[in-house]
C-alpha positions as CSV (number, residue, x, y, z in Angstrom):
1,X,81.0,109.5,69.5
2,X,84.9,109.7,69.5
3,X,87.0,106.8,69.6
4,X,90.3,108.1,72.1
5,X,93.4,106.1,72.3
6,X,94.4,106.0,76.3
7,X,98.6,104.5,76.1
8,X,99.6,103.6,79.3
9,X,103.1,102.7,80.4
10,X,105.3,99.0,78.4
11,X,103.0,100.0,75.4
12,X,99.6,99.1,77.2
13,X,96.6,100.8,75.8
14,X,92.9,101.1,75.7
15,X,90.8,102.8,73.1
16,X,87.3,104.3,74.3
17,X,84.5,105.2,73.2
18,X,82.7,108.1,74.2
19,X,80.6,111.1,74.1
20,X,82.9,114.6,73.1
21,X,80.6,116.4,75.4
22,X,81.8,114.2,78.0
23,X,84.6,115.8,80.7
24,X,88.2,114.4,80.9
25,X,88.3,112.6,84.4
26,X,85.2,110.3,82.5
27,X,87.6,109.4,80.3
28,X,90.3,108.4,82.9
29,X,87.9,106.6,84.8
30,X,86.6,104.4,82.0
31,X,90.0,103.9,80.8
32,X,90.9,102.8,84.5
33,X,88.1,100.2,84.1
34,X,89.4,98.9,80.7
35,X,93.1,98.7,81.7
36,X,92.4,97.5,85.5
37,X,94.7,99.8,86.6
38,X,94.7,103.4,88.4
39,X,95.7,106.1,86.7
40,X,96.1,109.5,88.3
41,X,96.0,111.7,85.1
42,X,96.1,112.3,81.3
43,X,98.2,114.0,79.3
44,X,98.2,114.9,75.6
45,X,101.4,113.4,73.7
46,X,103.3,116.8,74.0
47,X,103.2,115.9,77.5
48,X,100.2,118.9,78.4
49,X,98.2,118.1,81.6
50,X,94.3,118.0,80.7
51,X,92.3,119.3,83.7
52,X,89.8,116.8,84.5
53,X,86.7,119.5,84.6
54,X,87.2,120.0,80.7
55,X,84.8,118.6,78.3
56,X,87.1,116.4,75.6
57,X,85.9,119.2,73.2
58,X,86.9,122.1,75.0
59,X,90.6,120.3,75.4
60,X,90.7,119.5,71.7
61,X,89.9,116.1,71.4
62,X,89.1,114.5,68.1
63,X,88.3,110.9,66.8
64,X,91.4,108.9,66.7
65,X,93.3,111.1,69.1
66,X,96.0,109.1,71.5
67,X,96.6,110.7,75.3
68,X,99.2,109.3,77.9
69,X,98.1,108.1,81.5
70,X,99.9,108.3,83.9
71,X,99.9,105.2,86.6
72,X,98.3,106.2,89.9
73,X,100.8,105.3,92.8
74,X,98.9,104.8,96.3
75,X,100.0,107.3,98.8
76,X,99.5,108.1,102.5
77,X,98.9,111.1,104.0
78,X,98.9,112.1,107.4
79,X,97.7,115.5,109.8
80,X,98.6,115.2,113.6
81,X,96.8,112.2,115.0
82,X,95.1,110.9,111.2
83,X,96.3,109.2,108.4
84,X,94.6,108.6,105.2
85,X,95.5,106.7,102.2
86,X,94.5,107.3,98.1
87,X,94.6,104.0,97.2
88,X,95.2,102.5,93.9
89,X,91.6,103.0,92.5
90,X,91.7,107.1,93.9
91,X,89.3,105.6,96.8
92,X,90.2,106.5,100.2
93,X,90.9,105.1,103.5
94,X,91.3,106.4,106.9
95,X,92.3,106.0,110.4
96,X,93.3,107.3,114.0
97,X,91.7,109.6,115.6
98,X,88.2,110.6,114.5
99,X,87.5,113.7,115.2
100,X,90.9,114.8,113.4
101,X,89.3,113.2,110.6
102,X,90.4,108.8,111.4
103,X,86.9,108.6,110.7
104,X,85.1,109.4,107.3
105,X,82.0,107.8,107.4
106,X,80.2,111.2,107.1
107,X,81.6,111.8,103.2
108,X,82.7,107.9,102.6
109,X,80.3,107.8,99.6
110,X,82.6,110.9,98.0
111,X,85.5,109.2,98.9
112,X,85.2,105.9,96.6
113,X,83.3,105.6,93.3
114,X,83.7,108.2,91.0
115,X,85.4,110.8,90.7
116,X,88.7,109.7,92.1
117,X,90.5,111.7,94.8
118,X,93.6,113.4,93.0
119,X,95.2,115.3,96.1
120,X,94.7,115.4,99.7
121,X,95.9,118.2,102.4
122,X,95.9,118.4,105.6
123,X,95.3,120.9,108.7
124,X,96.5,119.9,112.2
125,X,93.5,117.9,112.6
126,X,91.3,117.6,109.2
127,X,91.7,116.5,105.5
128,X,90.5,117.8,102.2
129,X,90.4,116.0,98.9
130,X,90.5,117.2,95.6
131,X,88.4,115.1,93.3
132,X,89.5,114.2,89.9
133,X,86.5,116.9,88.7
134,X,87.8,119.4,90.8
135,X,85.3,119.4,93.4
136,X,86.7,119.1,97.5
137,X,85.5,117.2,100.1
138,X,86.2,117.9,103.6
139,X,86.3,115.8,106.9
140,X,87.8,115.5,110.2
141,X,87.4,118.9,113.1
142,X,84.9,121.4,111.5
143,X,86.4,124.1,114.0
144,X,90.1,123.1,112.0
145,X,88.7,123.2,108.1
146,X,86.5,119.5,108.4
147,X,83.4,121.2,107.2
148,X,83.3,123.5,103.8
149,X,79.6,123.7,103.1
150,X,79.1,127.3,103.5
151,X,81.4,127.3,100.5
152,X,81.1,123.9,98.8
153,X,79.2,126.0,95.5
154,X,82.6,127.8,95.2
155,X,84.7,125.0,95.0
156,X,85.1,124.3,91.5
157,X,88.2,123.5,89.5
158,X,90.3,123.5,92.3
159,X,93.8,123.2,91.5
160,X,95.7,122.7,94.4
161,X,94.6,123.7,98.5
162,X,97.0,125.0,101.0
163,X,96.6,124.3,104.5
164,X,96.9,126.5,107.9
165,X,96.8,125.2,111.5
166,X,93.1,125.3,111.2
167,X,92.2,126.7,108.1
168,X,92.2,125.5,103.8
169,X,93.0,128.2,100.7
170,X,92.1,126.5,98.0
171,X,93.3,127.9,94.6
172,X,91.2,127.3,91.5
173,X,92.1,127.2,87.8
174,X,90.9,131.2,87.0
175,X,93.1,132.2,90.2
176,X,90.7,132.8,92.6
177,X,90.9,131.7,96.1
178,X,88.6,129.9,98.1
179,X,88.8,129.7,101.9
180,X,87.2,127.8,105.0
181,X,87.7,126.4,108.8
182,X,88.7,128.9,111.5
183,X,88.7,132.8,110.7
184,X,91.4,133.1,113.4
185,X,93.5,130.7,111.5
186,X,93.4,132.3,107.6
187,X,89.5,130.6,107.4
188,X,88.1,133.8,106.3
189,X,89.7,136.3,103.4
190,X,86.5,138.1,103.0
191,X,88.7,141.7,103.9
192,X,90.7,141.2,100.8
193,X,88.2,138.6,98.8
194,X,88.3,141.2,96.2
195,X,92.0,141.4,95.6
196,X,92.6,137.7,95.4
197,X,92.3,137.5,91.4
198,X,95.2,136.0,89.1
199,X,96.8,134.1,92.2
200,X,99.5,131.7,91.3
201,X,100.9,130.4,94.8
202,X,99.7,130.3,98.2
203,X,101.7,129.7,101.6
204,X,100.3,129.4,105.2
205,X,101.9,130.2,108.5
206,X,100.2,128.6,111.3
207,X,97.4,131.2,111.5
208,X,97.7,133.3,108.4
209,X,98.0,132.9,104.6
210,X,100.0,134.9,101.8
211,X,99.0,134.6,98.0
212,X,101.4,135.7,95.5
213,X,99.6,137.1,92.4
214,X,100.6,137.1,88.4
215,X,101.7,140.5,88.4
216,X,104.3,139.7,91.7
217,X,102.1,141.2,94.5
218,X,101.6,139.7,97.3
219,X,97.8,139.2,99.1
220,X,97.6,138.3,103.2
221,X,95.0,137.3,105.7
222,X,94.4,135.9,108.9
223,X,95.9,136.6,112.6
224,X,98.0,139.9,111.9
225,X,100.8,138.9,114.7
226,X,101.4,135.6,112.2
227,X,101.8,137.2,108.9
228,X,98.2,138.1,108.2
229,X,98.9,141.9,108.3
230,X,101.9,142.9,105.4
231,X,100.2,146.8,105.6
232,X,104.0,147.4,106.7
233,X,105.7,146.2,103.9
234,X,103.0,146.1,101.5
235,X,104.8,148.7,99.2
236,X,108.0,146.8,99.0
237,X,106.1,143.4,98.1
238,X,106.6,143.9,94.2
239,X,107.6,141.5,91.7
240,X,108.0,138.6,94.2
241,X,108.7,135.4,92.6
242,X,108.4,133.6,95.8
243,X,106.8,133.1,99.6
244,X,108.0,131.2,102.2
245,X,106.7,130.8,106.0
246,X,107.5,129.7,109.5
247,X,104.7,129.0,112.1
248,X,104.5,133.2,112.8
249,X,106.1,134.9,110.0
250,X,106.8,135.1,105.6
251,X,109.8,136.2,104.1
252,X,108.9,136.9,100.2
253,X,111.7,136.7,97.8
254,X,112.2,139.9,95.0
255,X,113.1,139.1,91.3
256,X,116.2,141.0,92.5
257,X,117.5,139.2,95.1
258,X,115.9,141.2,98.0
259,X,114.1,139.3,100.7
260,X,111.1,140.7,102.8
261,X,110.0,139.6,105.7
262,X,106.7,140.8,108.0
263,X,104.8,139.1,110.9
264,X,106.3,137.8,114.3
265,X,109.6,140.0,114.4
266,X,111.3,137.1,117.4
267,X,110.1,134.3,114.7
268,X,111.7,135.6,111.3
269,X,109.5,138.3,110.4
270,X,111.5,140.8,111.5
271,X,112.0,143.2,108.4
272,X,115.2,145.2,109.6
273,X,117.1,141.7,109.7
274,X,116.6,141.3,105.7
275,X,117.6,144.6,104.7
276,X,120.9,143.9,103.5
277,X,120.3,140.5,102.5
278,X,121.1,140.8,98.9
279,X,121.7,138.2,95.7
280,X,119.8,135.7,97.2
281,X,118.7,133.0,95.1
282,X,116.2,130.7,97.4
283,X,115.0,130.8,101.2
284,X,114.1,127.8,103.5
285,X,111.6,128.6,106.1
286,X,111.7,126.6,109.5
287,X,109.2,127.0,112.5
288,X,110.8,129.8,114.3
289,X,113.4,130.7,111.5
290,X,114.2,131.4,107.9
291,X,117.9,130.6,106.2
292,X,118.8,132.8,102.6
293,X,120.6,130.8,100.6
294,X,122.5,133.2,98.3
295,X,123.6,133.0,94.4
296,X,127.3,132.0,96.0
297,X,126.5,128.9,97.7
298,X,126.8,130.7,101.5
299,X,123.9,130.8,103.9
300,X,122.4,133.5,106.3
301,X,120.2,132.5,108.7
302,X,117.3,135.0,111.0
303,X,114.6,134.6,113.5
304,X,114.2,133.1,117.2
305,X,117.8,132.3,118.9
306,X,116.1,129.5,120.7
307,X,115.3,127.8,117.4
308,X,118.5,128.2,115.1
309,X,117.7,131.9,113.7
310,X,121.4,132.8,115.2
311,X,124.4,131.4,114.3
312,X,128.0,131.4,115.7
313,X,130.7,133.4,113.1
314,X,132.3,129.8,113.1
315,X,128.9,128.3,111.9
316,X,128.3,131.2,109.7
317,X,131.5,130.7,107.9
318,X,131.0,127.0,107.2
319,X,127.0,127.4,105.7
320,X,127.9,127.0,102.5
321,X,126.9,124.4,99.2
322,X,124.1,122.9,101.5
323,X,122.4,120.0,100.1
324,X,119.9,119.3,103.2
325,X,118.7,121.5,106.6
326,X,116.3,119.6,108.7
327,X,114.9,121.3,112.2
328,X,114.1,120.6,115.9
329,X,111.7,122.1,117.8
330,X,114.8,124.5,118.9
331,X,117.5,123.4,116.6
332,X,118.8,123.0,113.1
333,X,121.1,120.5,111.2
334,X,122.6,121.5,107.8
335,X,124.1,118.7,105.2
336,X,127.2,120.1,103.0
337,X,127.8,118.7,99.8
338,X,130.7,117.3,101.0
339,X,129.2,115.1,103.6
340,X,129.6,117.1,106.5
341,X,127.2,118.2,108.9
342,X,126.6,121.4,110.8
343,X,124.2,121.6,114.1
344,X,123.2,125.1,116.1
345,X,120.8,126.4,118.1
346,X,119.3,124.6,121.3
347,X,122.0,122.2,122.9
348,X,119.5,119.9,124.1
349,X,117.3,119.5,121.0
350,X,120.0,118.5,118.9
351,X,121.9,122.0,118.3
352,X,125.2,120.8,119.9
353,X,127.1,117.8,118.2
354,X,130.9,118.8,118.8
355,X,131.3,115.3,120.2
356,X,130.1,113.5,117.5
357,X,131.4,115.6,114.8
358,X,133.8,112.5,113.8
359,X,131.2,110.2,113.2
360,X,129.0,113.0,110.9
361,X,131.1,112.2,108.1
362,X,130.1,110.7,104.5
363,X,126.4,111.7,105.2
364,X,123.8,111.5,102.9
365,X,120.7,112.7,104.9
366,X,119.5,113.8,108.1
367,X,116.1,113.4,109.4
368,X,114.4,115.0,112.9
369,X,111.8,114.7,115.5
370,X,110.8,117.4,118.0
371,X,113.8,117.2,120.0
372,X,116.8,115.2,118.1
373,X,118.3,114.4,114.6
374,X,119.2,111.4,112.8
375,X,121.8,111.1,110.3
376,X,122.1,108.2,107.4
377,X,126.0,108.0,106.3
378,X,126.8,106.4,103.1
379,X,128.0,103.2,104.5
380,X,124.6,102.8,106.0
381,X,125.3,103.2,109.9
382,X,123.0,105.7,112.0
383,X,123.9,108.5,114.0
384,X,121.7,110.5,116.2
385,X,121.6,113.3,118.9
386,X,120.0,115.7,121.1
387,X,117.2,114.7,123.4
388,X,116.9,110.7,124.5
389,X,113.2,110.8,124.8
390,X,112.9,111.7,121.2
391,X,115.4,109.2,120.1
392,X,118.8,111.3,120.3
393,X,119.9,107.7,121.5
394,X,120.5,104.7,120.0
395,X,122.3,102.5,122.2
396,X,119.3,100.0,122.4
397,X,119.3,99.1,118.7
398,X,122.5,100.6,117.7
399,X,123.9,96.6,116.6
400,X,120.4,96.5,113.9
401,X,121.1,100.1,112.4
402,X,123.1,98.7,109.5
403,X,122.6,99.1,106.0
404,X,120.0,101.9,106.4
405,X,118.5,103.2,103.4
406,X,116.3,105.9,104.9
407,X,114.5,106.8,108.0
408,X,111.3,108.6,109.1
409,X,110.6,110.7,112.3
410,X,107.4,110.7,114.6
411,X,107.2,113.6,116.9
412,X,109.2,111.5,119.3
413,X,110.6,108.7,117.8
414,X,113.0,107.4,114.6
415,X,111.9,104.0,112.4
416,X,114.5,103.6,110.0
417,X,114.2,101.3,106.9
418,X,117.1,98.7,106.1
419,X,117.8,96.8,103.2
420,X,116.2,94.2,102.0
421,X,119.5,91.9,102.3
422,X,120.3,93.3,105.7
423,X,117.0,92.0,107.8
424,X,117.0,91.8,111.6
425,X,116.5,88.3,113.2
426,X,112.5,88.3,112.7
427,X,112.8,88.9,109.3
428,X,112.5,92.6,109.4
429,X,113.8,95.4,107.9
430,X,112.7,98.5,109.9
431,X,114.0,98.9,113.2
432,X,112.8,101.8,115.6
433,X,114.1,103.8,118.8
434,X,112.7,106.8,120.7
435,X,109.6,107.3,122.9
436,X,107.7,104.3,122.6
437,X,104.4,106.1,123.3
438,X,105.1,107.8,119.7
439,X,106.4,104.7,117.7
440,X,109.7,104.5,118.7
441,X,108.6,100.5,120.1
442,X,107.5,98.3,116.7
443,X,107.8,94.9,118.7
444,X,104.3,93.8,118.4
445,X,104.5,94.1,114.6
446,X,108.3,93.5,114.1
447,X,107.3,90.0,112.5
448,X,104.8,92.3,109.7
449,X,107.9,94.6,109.0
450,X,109.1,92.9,106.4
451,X,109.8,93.8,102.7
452,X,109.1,97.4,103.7
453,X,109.5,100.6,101.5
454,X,107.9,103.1,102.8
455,X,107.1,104.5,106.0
456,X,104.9,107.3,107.0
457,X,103.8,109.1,110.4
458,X,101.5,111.3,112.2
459,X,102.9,112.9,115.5
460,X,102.5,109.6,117.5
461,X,102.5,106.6,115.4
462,X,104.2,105.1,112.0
463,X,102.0,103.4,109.0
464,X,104.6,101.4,106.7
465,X,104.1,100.2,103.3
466,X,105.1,96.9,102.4
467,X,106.1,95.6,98.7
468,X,102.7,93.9,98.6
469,X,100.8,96.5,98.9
470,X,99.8,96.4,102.5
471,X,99.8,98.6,105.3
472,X,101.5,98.1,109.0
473,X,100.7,100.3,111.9
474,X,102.1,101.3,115.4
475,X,102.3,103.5,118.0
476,X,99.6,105.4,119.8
477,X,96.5,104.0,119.2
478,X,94.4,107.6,119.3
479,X,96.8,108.6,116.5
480,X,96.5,106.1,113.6
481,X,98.6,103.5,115.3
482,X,95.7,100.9,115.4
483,X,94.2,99.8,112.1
484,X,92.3,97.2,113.1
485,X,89.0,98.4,112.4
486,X,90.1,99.3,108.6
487,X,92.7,96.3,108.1
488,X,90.9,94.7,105.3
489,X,91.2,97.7,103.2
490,X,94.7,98.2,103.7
491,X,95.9,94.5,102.8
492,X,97.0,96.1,99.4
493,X,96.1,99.8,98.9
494,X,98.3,99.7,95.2
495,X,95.4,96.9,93.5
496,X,93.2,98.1,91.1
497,X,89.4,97.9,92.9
498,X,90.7,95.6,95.1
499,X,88.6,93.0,95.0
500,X,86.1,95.4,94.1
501,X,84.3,96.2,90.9
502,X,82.4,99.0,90.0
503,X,79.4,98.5,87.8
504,X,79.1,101.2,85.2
505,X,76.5,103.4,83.6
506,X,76.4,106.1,80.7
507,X,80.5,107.0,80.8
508,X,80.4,107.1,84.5
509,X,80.9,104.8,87.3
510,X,78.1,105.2,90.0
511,X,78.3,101.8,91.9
512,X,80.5,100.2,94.2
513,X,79.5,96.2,93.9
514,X,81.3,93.6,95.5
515,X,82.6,90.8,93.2
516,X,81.1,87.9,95.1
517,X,77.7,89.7,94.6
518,X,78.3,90.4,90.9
519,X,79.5,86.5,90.2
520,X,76.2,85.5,91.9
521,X,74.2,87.8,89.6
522,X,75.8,86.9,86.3
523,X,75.8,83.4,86.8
């Protein structure tokens, strides 16, 4: 039996006692139980990340030995029309519509309990959940990735999962890639199963997936006209130190500077574009576009006109020390350094600003929906553009967006947060324009918006975060704007258990038991 030191953060600490055969997330979880508190992983003093599937003896564990945890922070997540939430215990919670995975009921008794969920991804329209073992669990549309029992036996020590439209790629710890949901989307990598060893990043297009190997190669799959066929470029694919994608297209990034690109040629992947981009340093990949940023500080942008993949010799000129580029469905928006902003592409989705260009001073970020932009300047006032429908216009809460301190976009709408010292006349601090259909009207909650920090959003609705812990929810009640059926959970997603405690057996937990039962049994 070893005695392990667990040191939380402001000096608190736990010591427990348990078997060295035992694995690493059995540790965390009973050192969850001892401090109350969530903690999302553990980590030797040197700072080294120890892999929850590893006995304590196969990480080097011995009696006496101290490890750091690392405070679990609830998060949301969201696909299209779903959101879920990790909460503070690593249970989850989930909402909106259910066959994009609102409803868990299926695999509820994986998602609380032990082992915690670590991660989650999503698809367009399903989630999956890497447990604090390394195991997966899937919900939501089986056609988009919902449903991985044909290959739940492979999914062990998984380290990270990357999603398509309708498709997972999930990498595990000996660089191995499993895959699942549609074959049309990237589902099925059986054609190259055999080359996929010593992977060390995936990406995903809508319909296809790229792995990048150890040795710099790069491995694709999936629907050939969206990056799964590289057979073109395949012999100039060497010593890549990086993938990025678009919805139809990669553009791989050489150790010396060159850039590659393969799948739609109207959508970025067109490799004659990239042939004399040279010295580049990162790439940004957009839905329809890519931008090289090069070792100089200046831009270069490629792919579909109607999207931002042209710009003018006037833009061109200006792309340079870019601190932000956010996207439309047709445009983009690039933040200098200096404040400034630059818009091209589609006039009507937000690609033409000339008339504003006075007010797109001072700014400090720049968020979009489908079809317009919103920009945050430093003194906190608002200033958005392109398409009224997705809330290019803000003339109908224009006196209430002051003191903004950062905003979040629906498909079709913009809810911005405000300071705390700066609430509207309900006591709020969010305030929201655009298509109400999508968010854009918070009315019926605006008295709930209060104290809140952070907000999050599928396509069609908004879930905010309040100091205390709870959750607030509008928009489109088919995706995740209704809550009601799940409220209780999500009165404070950051408590420990909340109000729940799990009785305990062996070094496991194996039993969720409500505290009101467990009172009435001990007394």
């Amino acid at each position: 039996m070893l005695s392990i030191h667990v040191v939380l953060a402001w000096d608190r600490r736990a010591t427990v006692q348990i078997d060295p055969a035992c694995c690493v997330h059995e540790l965390l979880e009973r050192a969850q139980d001892a401090l109350q508190q969530g903690i999302s992983s553990l980590t030797t003093t040197s700072g080294q990340l120890l892999a929850g599937w590893h006995t304590l003896q196969e990480v080097g564990l011995r009696d006496g030995a101290s490890v750091n945890a690392l405070e679990r922070i609830a998060t949301i997540v969201s696909n299209d029309t779903a959101f879920a939430v990790i909460r503070g215990d690593g249970s989850v919670t989930t909402w909106g519509d259910e066959y994009s995975g609102g409803d868990s009921d299926a695999v509820q008794d994986q998602l609380i309990g032990v082992p915690g969920v670590h991660q989650i991804s999503t698809s367009s329209c399903a989630f999956a959940a890497i447990r604090l073992d390394g195991t997966v669990v899937c919900w939501g549309s089986a056609a988009g990735g919902g449903d991985c029992h044909a290959v739940q036996g492979q999914l062990r020590q998984v380290q990270s999962i990357v999603a398509s439209a309708y498709a997972f790629a999930a990498l595990l710890s000996n660089g191995q890639v499993v895959t699942w949901g549609s074959p049309s989307s990237g589902g099925d990598c059986s054609a190259v199963k055999a080359r996929l060893t010593n992977v060390q990043h995936i990406r995903a297009s809508r319909f296809a997936f790229a792995a990048t190997r150890k040795d710099g190669t790069v491995i694709t799959w999936g629907a050939p006209n969206f990056g799964g066929d590289s057979s073109s470029v395949q012999h100039k694919l060497r010593k890549v130190k990086s993938v990025q994608a678009s919805h139809s297209a990669f553009a791989a990034l050489r150790m010396d500077g060159r850039v590659i690109c393969w799948g739609s040629e109207a959508r970025g992947g067109d490799e004659k574009v990239s042939r004399d981009l040279t010295n580049v340093q990162s790439i940004e990949a957009f839905p329809n576009a890519f931008m090289a940023i090069r070792e100089d500080g200046t831009a270069v942008t490629w792919g579909s006109y109607c999207a931002g993949g042209v710009t003018t010799l006037e833009i061109q000129k200006k792309l340079r020390h870019l601190k932000v580029v956010r996207h439309t469905q047709g445009a983009l928006a690039a933040l200098r350094s200096d404040g400034h902003v630059l818009t091209w592409g589609c006039p009507l989705s937000g690609g033409y600003s000339l008339t504003i260009q006075p007010w797109l001073t001072n700014v400090k970020d720049i968020q979009a929906s489908k079809g317009a932009f919103a920009a945050i300047r430093k003194d906190g006032q608002v200033v958005a553009w392109g398409k009224d429908s997705c809330g290019g216009n803000t003339s109908k809460v224009e006196v209430h967006l002051t003191a903004v301190q950062s905003i979040r976009a629906s498909a079709f709408a913009f809810a911005a947060i405000k300071a705390t010292d700066a609430v509207t006349d309900e006591g709020s601090n969010v305030v929201t324009w655009g298509s109400a259909e999508a968010g854009g009207d918070s009315s019926k909650v605006q008295e709930q918006l209060k104290n809140v920090r952070q907000i999050h959003s599928t396509h069609f609705a908004f879930a905010a975060l309040r100091a205390d812990g709870r959750v607030i929810t509008w928009g489109s009640k088919d995706a995740g704007g209704d809550s009601s059926a799940v409220e209780d959970e999500l009165r404070n997603i950051r408590m420990y258990h909340n109000q729940l405690r799990f009785s305990t057996a062996r070094w496991g937990i194996t039993q969720l038991t409500p505290m009101s039962a467990l009172s009435d049994h001990e007394s």
